[in-house]
Backbone as numpy.savetxt, mean C-alpha at the origin, in Angstrom:
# Nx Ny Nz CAx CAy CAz Cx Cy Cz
2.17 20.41 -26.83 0.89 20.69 -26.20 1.00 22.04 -25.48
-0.24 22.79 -25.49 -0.46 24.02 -24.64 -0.42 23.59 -22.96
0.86 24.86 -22.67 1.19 24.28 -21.28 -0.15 24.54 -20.33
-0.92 25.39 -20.76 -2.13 25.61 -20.01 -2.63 24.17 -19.82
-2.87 23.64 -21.02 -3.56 22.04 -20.54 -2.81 21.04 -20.32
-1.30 21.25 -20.06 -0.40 20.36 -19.67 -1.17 20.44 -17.93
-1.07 22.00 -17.46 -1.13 22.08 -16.07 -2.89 21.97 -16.04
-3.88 22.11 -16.58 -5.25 21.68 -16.60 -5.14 20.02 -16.34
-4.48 19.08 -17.20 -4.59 18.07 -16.97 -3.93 17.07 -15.60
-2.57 18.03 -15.36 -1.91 16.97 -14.28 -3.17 17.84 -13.16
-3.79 19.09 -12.79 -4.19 19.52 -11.58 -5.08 18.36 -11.77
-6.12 18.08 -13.04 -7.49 16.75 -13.16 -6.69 15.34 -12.59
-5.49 15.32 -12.57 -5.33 13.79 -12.48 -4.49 14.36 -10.82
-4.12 15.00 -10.42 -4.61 14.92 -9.14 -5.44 14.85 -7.72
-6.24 15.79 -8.82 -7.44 15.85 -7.74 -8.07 14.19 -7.92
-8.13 13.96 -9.32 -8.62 12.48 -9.41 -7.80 11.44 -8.26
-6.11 11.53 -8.03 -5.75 10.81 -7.04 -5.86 10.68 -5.66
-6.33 12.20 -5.50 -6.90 12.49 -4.03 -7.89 11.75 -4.06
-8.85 11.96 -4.74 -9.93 11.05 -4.64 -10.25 9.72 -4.13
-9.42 9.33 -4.72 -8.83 7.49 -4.92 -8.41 7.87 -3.51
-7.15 8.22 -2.98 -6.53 7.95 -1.94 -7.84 8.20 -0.56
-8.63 9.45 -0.79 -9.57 9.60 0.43 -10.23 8.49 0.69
-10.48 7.73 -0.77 -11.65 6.35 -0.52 -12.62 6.73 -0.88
-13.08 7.56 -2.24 -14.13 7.67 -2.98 -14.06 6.70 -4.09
-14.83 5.92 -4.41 -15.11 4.57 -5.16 -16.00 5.08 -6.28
-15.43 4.57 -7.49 -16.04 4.77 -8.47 -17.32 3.34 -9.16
-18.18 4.00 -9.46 -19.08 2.67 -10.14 -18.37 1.79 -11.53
-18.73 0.51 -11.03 -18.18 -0.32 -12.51 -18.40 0.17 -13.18
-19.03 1.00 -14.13 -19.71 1.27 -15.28 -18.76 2.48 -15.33
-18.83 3.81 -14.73 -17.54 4.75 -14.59 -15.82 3.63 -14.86
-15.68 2.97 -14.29 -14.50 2.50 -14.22 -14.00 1.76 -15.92
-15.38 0.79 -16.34 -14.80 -0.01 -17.02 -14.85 1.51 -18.75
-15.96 2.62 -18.47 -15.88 3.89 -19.01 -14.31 4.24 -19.47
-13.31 3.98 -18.22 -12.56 5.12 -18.41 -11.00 4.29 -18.29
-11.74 3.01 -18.50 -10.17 2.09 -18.19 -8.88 2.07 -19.18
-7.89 1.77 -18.75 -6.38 2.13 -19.16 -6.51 3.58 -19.64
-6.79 4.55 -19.07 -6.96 5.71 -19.47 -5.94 6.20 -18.21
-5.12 7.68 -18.08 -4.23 8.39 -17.06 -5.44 8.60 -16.00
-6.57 9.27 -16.41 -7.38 9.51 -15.66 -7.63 8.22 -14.08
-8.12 6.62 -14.93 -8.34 5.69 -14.16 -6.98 5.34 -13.30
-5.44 5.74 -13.90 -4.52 5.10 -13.25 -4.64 5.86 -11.84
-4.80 7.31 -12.39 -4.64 8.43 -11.43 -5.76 7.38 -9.81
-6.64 7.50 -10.10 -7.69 6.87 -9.48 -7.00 5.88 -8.63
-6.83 4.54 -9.75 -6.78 3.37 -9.08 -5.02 3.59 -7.53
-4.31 4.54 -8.57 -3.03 4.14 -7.89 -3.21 5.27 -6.01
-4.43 6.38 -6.11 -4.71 6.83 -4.95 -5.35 5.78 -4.01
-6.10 4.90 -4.83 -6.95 3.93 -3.49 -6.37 2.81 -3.41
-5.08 2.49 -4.23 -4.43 1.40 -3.86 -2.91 2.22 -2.55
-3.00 3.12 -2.49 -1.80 3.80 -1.68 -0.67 4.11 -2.20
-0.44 4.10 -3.79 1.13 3.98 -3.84 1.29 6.06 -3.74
2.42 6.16 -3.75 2.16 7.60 -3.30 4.62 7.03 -3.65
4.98 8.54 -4.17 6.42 8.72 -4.27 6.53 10.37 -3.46
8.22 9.99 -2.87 8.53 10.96 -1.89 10.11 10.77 -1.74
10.78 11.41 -2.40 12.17 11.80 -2.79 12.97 10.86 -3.42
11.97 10.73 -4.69 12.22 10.10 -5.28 12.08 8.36 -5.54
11.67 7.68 -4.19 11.51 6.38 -4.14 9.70 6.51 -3.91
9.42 5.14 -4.44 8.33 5.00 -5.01 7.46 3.68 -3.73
6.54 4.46 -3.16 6.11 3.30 -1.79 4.34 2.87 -2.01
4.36 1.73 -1.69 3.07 1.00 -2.44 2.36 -0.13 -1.32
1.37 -0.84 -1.53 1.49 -1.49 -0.42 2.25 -2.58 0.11
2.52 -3.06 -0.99 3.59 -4.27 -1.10 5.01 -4.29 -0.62
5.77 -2.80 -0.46 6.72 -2.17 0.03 6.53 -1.15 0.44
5.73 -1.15 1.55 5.36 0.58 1.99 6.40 1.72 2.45
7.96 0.55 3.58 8.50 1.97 3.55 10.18 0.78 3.84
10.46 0.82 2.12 11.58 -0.32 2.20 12.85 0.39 3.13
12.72 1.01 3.69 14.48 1.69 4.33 13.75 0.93 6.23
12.81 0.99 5.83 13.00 0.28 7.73 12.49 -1.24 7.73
13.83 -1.68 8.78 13.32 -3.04 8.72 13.35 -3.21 10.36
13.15 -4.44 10.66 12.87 -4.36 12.57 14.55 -4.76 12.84
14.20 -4.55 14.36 15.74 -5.02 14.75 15.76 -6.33 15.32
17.25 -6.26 15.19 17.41 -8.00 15.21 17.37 -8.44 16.49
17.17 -7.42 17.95 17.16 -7.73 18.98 15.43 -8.02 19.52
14.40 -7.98 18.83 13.14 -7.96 18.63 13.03 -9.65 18.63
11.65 -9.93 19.20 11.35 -11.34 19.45 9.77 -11.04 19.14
9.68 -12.38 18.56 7.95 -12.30 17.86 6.96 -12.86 19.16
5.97 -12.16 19.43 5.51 -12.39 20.68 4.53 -13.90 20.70
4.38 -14.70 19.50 4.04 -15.59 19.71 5.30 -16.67 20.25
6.61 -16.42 20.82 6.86 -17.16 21.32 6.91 -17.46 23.04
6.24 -16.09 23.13 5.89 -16.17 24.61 4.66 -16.68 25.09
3.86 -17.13 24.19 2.44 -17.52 24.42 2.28 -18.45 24.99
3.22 -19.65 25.03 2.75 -21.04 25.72 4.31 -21.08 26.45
3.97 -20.91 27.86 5.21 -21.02 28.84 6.15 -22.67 28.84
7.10 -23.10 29.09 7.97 -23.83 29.04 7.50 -25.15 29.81
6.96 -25.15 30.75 6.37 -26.29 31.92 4.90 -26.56 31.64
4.14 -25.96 30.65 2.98 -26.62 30.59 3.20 -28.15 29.80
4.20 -28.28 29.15 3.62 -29.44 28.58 5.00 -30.41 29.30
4.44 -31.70 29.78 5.79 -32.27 30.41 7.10 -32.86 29.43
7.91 -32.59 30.14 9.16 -33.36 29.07 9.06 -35.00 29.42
9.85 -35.44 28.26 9.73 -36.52 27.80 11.33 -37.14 28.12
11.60 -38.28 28.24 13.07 -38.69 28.56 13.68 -38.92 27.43
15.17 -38.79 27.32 15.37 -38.86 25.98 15.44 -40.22 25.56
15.57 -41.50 26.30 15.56 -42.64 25.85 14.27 -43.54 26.25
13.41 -44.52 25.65 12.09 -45.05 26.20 12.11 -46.41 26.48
């Protein structure tokens, strides 16, 4: 292929991903138009978020796999109901 429309086509399927990613929505009728096509992936994969950056590939499902929380972290629903609201019970009845 002519590299002119090698680089004509990836600049179209970027700007198409910008698109997608800003949150410009295409009509069903455009969509089901242009489906399994590079054009629609370009699209769909900007407004779904996936986006790659040195090489690893981040989406919403794994947005940014190298950080995880620390293990000294406590989930704040366990501070929600204090220790003495509800009375204890004896251990034998």
């Amino acid at each position: 292929m002519n590299p002119f429309f090698e680089k004509a086509k990836a600049e179209i399927l970027m700007v198409t991903y910008l698109r997608g990613h800003g949150g410009f929505e295409m009509s069903r009728f455009t969509r089901r138009l242009i489906a399994r096509s590079d054009l629609h992936r370009a699209w769909l994969l900007g407004s779904l978020g996936y986006f790659e950056e040195g090489g690893v590939s981040y989406g919403p499902s794994n947005p940014y796999p190298g950080i995880m929380s620390e293990t000294g972290e406590t989930d704040e629903a366990q501070h929600v109901i204090p220790d003495d609201v509800f009375p204890t019970y004896p251990a034998q009845l």
